[in-house]
MIKOL-500573 format. One record per residue: residue in one letter; x, y, z of N, C-alpha, C, O in turn. Coordinates in steps of 0.05 Angstrom, whole numbers, plus 32768, in hexadecimal, padded with zeros to 4 digits. Example, Ala and Ser with C-alpha at 12.3 -4.5 7.8 and 13.67 -1.06 7.14 Angstrom:
A81087F8E809C80F67FA6809C81087FBE809C811D7FBE80A9/S81017FD3808E81117FEB808F81028001809D810C801780A1/
//
This chain:
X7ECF7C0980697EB77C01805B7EBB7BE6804D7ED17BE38043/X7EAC7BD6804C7EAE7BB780467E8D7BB1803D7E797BBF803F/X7E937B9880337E6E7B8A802C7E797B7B80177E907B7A800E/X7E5E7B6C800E7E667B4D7FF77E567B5F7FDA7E427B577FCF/X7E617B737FD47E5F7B887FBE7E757B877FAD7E8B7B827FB5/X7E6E7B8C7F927E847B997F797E7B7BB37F747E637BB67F78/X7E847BC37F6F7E717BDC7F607E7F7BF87F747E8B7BF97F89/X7E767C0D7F617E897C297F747E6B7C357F797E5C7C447F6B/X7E687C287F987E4D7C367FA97E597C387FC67E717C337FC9/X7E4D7C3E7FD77E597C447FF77E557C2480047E447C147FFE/X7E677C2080157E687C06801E7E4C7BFA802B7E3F7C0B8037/X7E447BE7802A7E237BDF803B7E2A7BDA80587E177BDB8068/X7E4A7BD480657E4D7BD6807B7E687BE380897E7B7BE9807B/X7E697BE6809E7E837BF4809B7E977BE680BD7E8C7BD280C7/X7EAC7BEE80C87EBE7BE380DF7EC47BFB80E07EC77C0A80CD/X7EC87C0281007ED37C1581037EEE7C09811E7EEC7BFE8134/X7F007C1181117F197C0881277F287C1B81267F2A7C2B8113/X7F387C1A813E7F4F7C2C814F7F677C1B814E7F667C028150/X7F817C2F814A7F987C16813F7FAB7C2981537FB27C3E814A/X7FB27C21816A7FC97C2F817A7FE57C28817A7FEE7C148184/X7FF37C3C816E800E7C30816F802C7C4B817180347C5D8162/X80357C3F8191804A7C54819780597C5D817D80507C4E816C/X806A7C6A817380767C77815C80897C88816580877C91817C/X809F7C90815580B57CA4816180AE7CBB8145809E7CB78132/X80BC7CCD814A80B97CE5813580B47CDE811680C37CD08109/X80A07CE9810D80A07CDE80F080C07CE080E380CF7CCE80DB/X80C47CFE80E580E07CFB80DE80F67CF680EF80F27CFB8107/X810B7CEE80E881217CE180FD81307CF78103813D7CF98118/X812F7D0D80EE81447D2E8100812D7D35811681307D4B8122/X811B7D2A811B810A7D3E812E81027D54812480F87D57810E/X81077D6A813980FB7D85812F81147D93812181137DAA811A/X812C7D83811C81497D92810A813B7DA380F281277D9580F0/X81387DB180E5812E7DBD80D0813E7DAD80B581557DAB80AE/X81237DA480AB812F7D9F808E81267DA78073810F7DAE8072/X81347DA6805B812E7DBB804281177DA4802D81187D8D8025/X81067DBA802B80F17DA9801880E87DBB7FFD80E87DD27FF5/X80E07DA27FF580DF7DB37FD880C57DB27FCA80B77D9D7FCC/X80BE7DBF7FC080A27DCD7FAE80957DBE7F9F809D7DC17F87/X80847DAE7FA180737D9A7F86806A7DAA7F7C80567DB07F89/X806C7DBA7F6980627DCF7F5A80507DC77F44803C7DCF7F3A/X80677DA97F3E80567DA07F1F804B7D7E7F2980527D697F1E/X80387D817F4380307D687F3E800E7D7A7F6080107D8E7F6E/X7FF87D687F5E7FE97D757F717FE37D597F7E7FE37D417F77/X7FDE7D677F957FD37D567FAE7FBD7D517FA77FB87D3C7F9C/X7FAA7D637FAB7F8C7D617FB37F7E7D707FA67F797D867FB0/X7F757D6B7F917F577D827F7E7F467D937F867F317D897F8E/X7F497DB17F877F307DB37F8C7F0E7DAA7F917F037DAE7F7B/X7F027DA47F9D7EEC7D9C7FA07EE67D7A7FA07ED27D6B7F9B/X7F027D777FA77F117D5E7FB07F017D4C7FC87EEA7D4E7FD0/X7F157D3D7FD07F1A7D367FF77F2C7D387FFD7F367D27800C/X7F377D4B7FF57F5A7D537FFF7F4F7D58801E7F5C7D4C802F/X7F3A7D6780277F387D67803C7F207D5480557F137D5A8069/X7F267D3B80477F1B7D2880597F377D0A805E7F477D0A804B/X7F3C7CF880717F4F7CE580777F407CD280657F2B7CC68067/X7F577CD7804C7F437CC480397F627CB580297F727CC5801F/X7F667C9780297F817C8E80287F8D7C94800D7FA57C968008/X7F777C977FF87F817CA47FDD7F887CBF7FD57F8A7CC77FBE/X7F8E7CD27FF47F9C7CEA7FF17FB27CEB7FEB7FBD7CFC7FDF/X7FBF7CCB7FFA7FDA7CCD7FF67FE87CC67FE17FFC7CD47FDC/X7FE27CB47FD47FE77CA07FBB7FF97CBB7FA7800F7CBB7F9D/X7FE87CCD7FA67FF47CE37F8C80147CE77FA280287CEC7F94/X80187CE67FB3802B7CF07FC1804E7CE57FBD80637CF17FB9/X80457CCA7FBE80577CB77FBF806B7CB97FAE80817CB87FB8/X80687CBB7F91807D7CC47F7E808C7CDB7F8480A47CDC7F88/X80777CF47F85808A7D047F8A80967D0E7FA780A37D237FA9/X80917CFF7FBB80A27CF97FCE80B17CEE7FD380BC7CF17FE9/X80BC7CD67FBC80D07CBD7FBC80E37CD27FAA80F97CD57FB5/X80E17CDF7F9580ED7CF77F8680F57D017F96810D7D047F96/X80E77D097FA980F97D277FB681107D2C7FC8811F7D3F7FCA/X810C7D0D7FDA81167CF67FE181337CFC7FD881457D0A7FE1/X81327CF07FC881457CE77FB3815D7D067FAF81757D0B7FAF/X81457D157FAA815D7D337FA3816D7D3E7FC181827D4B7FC3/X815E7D357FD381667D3C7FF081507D487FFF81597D578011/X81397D477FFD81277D51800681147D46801381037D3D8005/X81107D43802E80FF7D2E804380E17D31803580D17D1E8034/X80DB7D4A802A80C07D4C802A80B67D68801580C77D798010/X80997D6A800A80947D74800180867D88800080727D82800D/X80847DA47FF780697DB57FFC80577DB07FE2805B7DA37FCE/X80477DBD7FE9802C7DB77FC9801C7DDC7FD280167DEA7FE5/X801D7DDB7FB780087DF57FB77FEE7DF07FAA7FE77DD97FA7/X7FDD7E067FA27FC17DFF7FA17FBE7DE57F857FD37DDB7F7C/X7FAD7DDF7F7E7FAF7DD27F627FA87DE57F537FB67DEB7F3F/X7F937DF37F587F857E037F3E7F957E117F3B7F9A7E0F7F23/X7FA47E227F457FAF7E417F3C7FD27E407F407FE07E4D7F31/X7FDA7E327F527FF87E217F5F80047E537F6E80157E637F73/X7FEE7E4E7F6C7FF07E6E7F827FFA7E727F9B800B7E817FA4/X7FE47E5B7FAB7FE77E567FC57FF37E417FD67FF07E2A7FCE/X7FFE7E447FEA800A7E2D7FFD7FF37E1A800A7FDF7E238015/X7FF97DFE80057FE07DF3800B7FF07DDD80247FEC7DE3803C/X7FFD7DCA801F80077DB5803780257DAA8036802F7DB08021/X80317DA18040804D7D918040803E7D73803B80287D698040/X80517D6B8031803E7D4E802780347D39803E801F7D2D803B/X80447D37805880307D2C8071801D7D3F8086800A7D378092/X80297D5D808980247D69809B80167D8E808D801A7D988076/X80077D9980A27FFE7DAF809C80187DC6809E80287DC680B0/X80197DDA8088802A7DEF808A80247E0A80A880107E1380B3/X80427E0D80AB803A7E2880BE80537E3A80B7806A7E3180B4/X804B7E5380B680597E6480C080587E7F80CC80437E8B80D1/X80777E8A80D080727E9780E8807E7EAF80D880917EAD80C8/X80707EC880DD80817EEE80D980847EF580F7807E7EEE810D/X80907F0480EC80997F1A810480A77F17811580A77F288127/X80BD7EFA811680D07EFA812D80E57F04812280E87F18812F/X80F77F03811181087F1B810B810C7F33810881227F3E8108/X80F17F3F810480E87F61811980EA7F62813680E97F778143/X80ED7F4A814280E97F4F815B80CB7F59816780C97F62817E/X80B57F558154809C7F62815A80867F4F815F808C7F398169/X80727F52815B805C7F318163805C7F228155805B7F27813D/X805D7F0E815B805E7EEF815180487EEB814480387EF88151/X803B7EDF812D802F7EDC811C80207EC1811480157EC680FF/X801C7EAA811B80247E90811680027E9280F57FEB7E9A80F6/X80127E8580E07FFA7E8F80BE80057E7080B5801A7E6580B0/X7FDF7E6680B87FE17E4E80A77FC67E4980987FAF7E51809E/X7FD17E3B80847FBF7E3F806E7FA07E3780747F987E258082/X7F927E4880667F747E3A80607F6D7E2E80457F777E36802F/X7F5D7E1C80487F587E1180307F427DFF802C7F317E07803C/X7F3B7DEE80217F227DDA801E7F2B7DBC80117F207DA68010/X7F437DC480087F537DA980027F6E7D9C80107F7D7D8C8004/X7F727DA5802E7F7D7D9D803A7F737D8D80537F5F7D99805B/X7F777D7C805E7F6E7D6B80797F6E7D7C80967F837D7780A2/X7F5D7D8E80A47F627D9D80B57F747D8880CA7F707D7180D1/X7F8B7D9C80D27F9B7D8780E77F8D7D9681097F877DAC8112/X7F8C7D7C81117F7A7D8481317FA27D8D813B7FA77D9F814A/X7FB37D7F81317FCC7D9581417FCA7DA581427FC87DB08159/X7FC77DB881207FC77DCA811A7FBA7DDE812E7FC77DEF813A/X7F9E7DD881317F817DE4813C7F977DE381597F9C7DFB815F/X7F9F7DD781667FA97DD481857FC07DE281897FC67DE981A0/X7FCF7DE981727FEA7DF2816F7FEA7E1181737FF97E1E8181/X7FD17E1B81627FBF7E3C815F7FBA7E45817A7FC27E5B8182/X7FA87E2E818D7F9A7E3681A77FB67E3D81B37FB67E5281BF/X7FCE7E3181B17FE37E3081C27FF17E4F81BC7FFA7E6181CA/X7FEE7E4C81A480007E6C819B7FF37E7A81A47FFD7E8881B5/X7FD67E7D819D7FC47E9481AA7FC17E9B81C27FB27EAE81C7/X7FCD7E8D81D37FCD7E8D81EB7FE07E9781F87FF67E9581ED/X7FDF7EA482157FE67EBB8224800C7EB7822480207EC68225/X80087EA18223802D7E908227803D7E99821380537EA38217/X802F7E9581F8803B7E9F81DB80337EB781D380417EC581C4/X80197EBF81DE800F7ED481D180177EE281AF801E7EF981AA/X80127ECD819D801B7ECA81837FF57ED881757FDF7ED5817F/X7FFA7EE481617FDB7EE581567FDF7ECB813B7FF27EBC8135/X7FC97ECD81317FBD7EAA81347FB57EB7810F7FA87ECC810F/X7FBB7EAE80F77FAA7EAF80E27FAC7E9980D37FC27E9480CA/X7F997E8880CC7F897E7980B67F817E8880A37F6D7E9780A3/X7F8E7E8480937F877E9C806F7F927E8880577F9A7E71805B/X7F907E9180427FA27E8780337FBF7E9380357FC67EA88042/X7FCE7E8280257FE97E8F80287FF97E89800B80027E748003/X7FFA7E9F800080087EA77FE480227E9F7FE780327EA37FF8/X80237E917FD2804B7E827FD180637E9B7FD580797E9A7FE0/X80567EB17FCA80667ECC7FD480707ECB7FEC80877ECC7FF2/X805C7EC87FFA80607ECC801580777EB7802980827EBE803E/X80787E9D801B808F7E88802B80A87EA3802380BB7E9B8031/X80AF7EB5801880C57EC8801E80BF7ED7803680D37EDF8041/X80A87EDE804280A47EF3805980A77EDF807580AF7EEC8089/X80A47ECB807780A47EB9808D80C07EB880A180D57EB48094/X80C37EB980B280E17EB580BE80E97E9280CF80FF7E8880D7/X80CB7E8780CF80D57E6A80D680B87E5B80C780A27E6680C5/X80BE7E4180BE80AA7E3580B280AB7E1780C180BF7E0C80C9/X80907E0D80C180997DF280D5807F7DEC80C180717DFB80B3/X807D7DCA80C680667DB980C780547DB080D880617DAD80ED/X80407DAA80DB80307D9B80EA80227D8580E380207D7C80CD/X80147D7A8100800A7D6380F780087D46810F80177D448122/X7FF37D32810780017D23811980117D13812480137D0C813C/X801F7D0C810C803D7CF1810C80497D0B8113804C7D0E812B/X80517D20810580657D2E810680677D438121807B7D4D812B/X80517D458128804D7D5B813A80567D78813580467D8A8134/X80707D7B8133807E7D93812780947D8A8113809E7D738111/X80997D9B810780B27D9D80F780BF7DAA80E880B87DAD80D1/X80DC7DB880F480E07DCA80EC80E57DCA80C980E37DB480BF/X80E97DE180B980F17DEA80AA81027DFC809F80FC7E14809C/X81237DEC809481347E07808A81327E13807481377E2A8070/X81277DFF805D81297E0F804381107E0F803281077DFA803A/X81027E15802480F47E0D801580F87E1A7FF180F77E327FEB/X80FE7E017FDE810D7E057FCC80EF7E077FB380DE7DF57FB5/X80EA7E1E7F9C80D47E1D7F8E80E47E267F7780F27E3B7F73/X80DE7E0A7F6680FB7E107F4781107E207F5281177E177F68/X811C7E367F49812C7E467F4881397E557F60814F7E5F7F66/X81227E517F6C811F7E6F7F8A81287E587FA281227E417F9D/X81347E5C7FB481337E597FCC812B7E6D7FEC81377E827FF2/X81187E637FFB810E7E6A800F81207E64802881177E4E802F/X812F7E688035813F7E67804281347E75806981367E8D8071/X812D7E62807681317E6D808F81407E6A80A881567E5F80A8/X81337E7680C3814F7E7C80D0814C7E6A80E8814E7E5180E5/X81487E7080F881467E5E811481287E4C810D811E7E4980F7/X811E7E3F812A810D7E36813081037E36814D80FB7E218157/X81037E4F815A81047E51817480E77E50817880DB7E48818C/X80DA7E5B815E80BB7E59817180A77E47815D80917E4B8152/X80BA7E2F815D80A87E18814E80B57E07816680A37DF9816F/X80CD7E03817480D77DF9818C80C97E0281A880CD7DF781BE/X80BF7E0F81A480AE7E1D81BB80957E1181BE808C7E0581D2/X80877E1581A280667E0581A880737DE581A7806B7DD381B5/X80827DE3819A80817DCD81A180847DB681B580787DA181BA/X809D7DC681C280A17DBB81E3808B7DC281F3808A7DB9820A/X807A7DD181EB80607DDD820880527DBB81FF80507DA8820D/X804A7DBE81E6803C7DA881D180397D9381E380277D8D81F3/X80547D8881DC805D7D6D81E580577D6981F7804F7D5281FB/X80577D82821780597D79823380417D7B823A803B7D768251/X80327D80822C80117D84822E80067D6182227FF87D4D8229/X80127D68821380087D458207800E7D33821E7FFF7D27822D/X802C7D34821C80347D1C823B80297D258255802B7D128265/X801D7D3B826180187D3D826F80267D4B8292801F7D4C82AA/X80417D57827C805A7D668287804E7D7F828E805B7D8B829F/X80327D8B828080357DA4828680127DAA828080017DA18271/X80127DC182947FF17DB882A27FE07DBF827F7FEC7DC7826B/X7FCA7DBB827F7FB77DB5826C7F9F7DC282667F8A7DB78261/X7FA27DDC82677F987DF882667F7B7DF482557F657DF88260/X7F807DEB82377F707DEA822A7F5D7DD4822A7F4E7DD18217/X7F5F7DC282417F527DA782417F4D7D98822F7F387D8C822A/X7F6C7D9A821D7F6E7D8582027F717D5E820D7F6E7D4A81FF/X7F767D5F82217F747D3F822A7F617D4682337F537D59823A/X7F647D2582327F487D15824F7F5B7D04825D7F6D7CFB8250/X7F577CFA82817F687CE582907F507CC882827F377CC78282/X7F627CB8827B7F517CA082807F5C7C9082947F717C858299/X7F437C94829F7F487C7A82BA7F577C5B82AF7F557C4F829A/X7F677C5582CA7F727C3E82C17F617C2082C67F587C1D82DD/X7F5E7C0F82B67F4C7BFC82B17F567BEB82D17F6C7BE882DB/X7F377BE382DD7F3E7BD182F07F4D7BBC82F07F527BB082DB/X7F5B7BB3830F7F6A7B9B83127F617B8983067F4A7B87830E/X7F677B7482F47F577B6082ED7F527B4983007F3F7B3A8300/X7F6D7B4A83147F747B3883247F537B42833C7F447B328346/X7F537B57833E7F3A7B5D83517F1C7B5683477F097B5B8355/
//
């Protein structure tokens, strides 16, 4: 949004541009699992916010206490609700997931949060269709999710779209540590993920489109 305006009103004109640019893993361990730790005492996004719209002043609150956490040894952050600090709300670039029931050996579970102050991730949404589906046959819940519960989980990853996946070994809240075990079925969607994206592996859900290749110019 732009125009020859001062004043806090909506722009009189606006640009809309596309900025393409190849990138390697947000993080440099890849999908290695790494330990993050709890913003307990600082919030993302307000209630009745735009925590859940791509709005560049979501991130700004982030920055400190990501350069902090940084600092203690920690790539990255979780945030819980603002109002109540009850619920699991996001990792500071990417949407939370996790998984019950693979250390029973029983059905796979894949529980990520709902909310109104988080940015819905279209990964996320693509990541669900994949679990839900006949290959994983994982059941699928969007709920909230009580900080209690990061103890019931047996693998925790991120999402998103710099990150795509990412595993998770620890998650540290003051005192307590959350501690998990493998990452076999955050390595799983994610290798189907990837080969679907590149085009390694057929495309079930008709999440691409082919774009034709632009004529010879020379012709």
């Amino acid at each position: 949004g732009h125009g020859p305006q001062l004043g806090l009103s909506p722009a009189p004109t606006f640009s809309f541009c596309v900025l393409a640019i190849p990138v390697s893993s947000y993080y440099s361990t890849g999908l290695k699992p790494i330990d993050v730790l709890v913003a307990d005492g600082y919030d993302r996004a307000a209630p009745q916010g735009v925590g859940n719209v791509k709005a560049s002043g979501n991130y700004g609150s982030d920055i400190k206490v990501s350069i902090d956490a940084r600092a203690d040894g920690y790539p990255t952050v979780l945030y819980l609700d603002a109002k109540e600090k009850k619920y699991v709300e996001e990792f500071s670039v990417s949407n939370f997931i996790g998984f019950k029931g693979v250390a029973s050996g029983g059905p796979v579970t894949y529980v990520t949060p709902d909310t109104d102050s988080v940015l819905r991730s279209t990964t996320n949404d693509l990541l669900m269709d994949l679990a839900a589906s006949d290959d994983f046959g994982m059941a699928v819940e969007r709920r909230p999710v009580p900080v209690e519960e990061l103890d019931d989980f047996d693998e925790v990853a991120g999402c998103g779209t710099a990150v795509v996946m990412m595993g998770v070994k620890s998650i540290t809240l003051k005192d307590k540590v959350y501690e998990y075990g493998s990452i076999d079925n955050v390595e799983r969607l994610y290798d189907r993920y990837r080969a679907i994206q590149f085009g390694e592996a057929p495309d079930a859900f008709g999440w691409g489109s082919v774009v034709p290749p632009l004529p010879d110019a020379a012709a």
